[in-house]
C-alpha positions in Angstrom: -155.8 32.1 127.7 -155.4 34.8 124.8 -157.7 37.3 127.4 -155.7 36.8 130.1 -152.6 38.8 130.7 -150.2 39.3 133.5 -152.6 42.2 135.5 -155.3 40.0 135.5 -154.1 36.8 136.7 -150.3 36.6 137.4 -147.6 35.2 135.8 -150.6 34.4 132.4 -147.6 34.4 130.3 -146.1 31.5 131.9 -149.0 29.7 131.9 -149.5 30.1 128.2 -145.9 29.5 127.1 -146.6 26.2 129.4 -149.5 25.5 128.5 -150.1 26.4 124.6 -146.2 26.1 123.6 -146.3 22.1 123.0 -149.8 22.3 121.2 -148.8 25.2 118.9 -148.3 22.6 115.6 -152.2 21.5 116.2 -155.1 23.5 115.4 -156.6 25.5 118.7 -159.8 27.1 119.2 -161.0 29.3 122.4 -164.6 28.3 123.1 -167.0 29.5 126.0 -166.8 27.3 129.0 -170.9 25.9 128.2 -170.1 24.8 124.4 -166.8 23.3 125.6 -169.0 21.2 128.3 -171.8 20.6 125.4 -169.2 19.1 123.2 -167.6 16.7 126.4 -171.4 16.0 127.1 -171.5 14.8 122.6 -168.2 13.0 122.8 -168.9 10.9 125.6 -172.3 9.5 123.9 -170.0 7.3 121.8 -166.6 7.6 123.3 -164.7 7.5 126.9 -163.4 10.6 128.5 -159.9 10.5 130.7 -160.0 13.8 133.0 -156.6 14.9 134.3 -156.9 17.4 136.9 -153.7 19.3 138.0 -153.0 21.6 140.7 -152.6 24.3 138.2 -155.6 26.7 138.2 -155.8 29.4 135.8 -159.3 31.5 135.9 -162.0 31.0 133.3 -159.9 28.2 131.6 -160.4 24.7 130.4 -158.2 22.7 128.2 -159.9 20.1 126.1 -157.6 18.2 123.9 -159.4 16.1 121.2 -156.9 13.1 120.0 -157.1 11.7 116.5 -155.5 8.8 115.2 -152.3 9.9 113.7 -152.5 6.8 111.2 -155.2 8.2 109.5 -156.0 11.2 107.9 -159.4 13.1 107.1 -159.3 12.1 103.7 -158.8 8.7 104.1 -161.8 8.1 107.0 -163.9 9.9 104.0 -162.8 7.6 101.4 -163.5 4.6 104.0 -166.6 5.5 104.9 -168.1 6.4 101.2 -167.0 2.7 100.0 -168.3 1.2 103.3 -171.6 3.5 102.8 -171.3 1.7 98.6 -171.2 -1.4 99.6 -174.0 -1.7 102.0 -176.7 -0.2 99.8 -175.3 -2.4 97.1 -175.7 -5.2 99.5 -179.2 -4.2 100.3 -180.0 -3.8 96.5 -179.1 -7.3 96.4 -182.0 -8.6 98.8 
């Protein structure tokens, strides 16, 4: 959205205000459309994907929104996952 401007596709700066407005507290990156696909194509080894489609169409744009739990934070899934990680090779050292 950040290339697109009014004499390219019109009314961009409604889209965007639509669009990006809401998201603006959560981090945003702009990614080419084949690494966005790559990354669906990663996610949905291990997870389920729910596609919305709109009528909206804006040119050469895909939104991906990627939803964490809002109960948990980075730190804490690290601090999980290092005493889960502890506790099996201490379990295994136990065999």
């Amino acid at each position: 959205m950040s290339y697109l401007d009014d004499s390219l596709l019109e009314e961009s700066e409604y889209f965007r205000s639509d669009l990006l407005r809401p998201l603006e507290k959560y981090p945003q990156e702009s990614v080419l459309h084949e690494e966005l696909l790559r990354r669906m194509d990663a996610t949905a080894s291990a997870y389920n994907i729910l596609v919305i489609k709109t009528a909206t169409y804006i040119p050469y744009t895909t939104v991906f929104i990627q939803m964490r739990c809002g109960y948990w934070n980075p730190g804490s899934e690290l601090k999980l996952r290092s005493s889960m990680r502890s506790a099996i090779i201490h379990a295994q050292q136990e065999i």
